[in-house]
C-alpha positions in Angstrom: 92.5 94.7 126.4 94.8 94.4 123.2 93.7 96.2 120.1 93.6 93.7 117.1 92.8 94.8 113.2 92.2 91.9 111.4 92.9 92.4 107.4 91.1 90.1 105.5 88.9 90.2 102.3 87.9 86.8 102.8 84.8 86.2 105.2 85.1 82.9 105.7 88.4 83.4 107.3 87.7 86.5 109.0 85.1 84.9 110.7 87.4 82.4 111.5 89.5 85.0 113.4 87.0 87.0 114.8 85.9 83.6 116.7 89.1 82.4 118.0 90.2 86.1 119.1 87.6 88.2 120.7 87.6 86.3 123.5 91.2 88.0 124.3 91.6 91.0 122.7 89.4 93.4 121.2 88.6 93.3 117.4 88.5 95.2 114.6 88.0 94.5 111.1 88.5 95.5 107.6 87.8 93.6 104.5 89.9 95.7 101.5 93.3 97.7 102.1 91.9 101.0 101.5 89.1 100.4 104.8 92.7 98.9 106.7 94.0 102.2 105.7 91.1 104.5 106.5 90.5 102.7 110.0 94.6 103.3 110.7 94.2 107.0 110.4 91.2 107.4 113.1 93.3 104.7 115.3 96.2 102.8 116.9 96.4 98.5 117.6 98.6 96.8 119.1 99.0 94.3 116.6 97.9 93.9 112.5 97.0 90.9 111.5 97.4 91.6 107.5 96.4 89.3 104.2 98.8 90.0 101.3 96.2 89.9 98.5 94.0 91.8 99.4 91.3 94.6 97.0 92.2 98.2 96.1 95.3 98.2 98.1 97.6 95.0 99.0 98.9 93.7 102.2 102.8 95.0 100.9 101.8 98.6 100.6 99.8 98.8 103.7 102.7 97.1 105.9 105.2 99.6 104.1 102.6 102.4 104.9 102.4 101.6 108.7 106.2 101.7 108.8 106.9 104.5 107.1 104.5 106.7 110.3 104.5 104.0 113.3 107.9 101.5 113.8 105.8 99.8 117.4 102.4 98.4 116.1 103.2 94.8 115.6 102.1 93.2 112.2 101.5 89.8 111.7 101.4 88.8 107.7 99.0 86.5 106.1 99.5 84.8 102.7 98.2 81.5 101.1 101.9 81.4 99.1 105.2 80.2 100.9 107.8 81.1 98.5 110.8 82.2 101.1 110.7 85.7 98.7 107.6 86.4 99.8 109.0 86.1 103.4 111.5 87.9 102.6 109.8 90.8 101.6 107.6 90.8 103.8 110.0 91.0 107.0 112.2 93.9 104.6 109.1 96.2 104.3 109.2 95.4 108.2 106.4 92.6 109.4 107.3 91.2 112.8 106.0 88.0 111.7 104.9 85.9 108.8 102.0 82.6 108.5 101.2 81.0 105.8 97.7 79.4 104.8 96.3 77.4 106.0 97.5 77.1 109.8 96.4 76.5 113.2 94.1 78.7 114.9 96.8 77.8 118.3 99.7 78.8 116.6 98.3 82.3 115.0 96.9 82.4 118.8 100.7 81.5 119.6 102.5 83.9 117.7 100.4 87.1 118.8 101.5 86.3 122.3 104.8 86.1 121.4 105.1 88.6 120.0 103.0 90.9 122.8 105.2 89.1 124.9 108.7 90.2 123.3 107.6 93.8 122.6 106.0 94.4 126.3 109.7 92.8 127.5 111.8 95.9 125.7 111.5 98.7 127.7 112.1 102.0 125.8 112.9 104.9 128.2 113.6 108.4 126.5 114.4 111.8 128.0 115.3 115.4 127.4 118.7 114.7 128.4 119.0 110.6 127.5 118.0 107.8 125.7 118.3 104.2 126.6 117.8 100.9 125.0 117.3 98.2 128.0 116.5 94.3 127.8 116.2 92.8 130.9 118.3 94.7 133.0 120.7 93.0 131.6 122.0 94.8 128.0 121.7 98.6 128.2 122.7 101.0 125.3 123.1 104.9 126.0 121.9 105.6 122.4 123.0 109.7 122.7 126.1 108.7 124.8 126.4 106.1 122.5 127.8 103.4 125.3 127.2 100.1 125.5 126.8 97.7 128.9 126.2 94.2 129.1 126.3 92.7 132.7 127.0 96.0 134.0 130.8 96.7 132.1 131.1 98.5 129.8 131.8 97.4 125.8 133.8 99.5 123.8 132.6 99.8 119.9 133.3 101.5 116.8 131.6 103.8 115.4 129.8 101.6 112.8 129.1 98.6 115.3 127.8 100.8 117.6 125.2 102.3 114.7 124.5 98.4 113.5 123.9 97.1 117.3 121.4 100.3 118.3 119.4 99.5 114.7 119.0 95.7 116.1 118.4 96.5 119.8 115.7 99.3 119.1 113.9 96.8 116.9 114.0 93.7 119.0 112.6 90.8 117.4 112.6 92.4 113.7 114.6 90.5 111.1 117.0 92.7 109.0 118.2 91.5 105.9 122.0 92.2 105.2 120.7 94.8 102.4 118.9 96.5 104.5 121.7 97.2 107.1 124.2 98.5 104.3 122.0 100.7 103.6 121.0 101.9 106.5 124.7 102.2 108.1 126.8 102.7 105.5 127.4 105.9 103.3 126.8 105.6 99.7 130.4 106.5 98.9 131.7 103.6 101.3 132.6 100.6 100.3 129.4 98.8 99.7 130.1 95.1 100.3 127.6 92.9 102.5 130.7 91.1 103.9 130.8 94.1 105.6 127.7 93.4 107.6 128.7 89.9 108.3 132.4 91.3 109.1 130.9 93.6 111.5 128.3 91.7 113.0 130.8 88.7 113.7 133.2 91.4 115.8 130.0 92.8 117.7 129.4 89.1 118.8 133.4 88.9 119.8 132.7 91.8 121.9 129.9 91.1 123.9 131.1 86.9 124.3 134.0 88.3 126.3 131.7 89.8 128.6 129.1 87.1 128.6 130.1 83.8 126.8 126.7 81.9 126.8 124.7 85.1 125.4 123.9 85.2 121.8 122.2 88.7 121.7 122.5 88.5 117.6 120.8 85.8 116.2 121.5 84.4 112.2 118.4 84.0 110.6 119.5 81.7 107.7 118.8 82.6 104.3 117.1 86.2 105.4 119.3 88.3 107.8 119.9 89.1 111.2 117.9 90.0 114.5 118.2 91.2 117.9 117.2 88.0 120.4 115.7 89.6 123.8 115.9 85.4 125.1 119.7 86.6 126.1 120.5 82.6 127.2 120.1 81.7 123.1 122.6 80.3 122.0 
């Protein structure tokens, strides 16, 4: 059974969540960030379901602290505000997903599953000798030969497409802001323009369309960034 650790100081609404979860996965709880934190270090969840305000340490520093030691536990923010900033933020300090208060028990119910489902679908396989990146035995990245195939032929990429496509694929599902991928790919004493991104991105998609026109591996999400779409018929 699926490890759940619900974050939430209110107990209304953690009861809430206990009720309309246990029944599939098992539960855990914490009611402040500082309990979240201590409960993190003795063990691992699948999934985080996080408040933003929460007492002693907020929903923002606890997402940024799982991060910083464990990039596969899925977390799942809560907040009662929907300014797009605090979506934003919350997907740059690297949540998988985002609802705002109130919603439907079915769709929080919705989105866990999704999101098991997308994770369990990425099959990370790492050796002494290799690394791969595979999605449905269809897109397959040799991250130390650094060699991309889609459909089985191979896709020739430079050096910084190559780096920009592996940071997507290895974090399927995970939205990346256009800041976020200058920084991550490109040198401080390069050119630091995020037309880069977009220039880069667009010649990526070029690439892969001549091998497979109907597959849209990259998806645009507006106003926020970019992600990796395992659904390869997206378009």
């Amino acid at each position: 059974m699926k490890k759940i650790l619900i974050v939430e100081d209110e107990t209304y609404m953690m009861d809430l969540l206990k009720i309309h979860l246990r029944n599939e996965y098992a539960i855990f709880a914490a009611k402040d960030g500082q309990t979240a934190l201590d409960i993190l270090q003795e063990k691992s969840f699948d999934v985080i379901i996080l408040d933003v305000m929460l007492p002693y340490v907020s929903g923002w520093e606890i997402c940024k602290k799982v991060r910083e030691e464990d990039a596969e536990t899925l977390i799942l923010m809560l907040t009662a505000r929907s300014e797009l900033s605090d979506k934003v933020m919350g997907l740059e300090i690297g949540a998988d997903d985002y609802l705002v208060k109130p919603f439907e028990f079915e769709e929080l119910k919705a989105r866990i599953r999704a999101l098991l489902r997308r994770y369990e679908h990425t099959k990370l396989e790492s050796s002494e000798e290799n690394k791969y990146v595979y999605f449905n035995g269809l897109f397959r990245m040799d991250l130390d030969g650094r060699q991309l195939f889609v459909n089985q032929q191979q896709i020739e990429l430079t050096a910084k497409e190559f780096d920009l496509l592996s940071l997507l694929a290895s974090n399927p599902n995970r939205v990346f802001t256009r800041e976020i991928l200058l920084d991550k790919i490109w040198e401080i004493n390069e050119i630091r323009d995020l037309r880069n991104v977009d220039s880069h991105i667009k010649n990526i998609r070029i690439k892969l369309k001549k091998v497979l026109e109907d597959t849209n591996f990259i998806q645009t999400v507006w106003g926020v960034g970019y992600k990796f779409n395992l659904h390869e018929d997206t378009k």
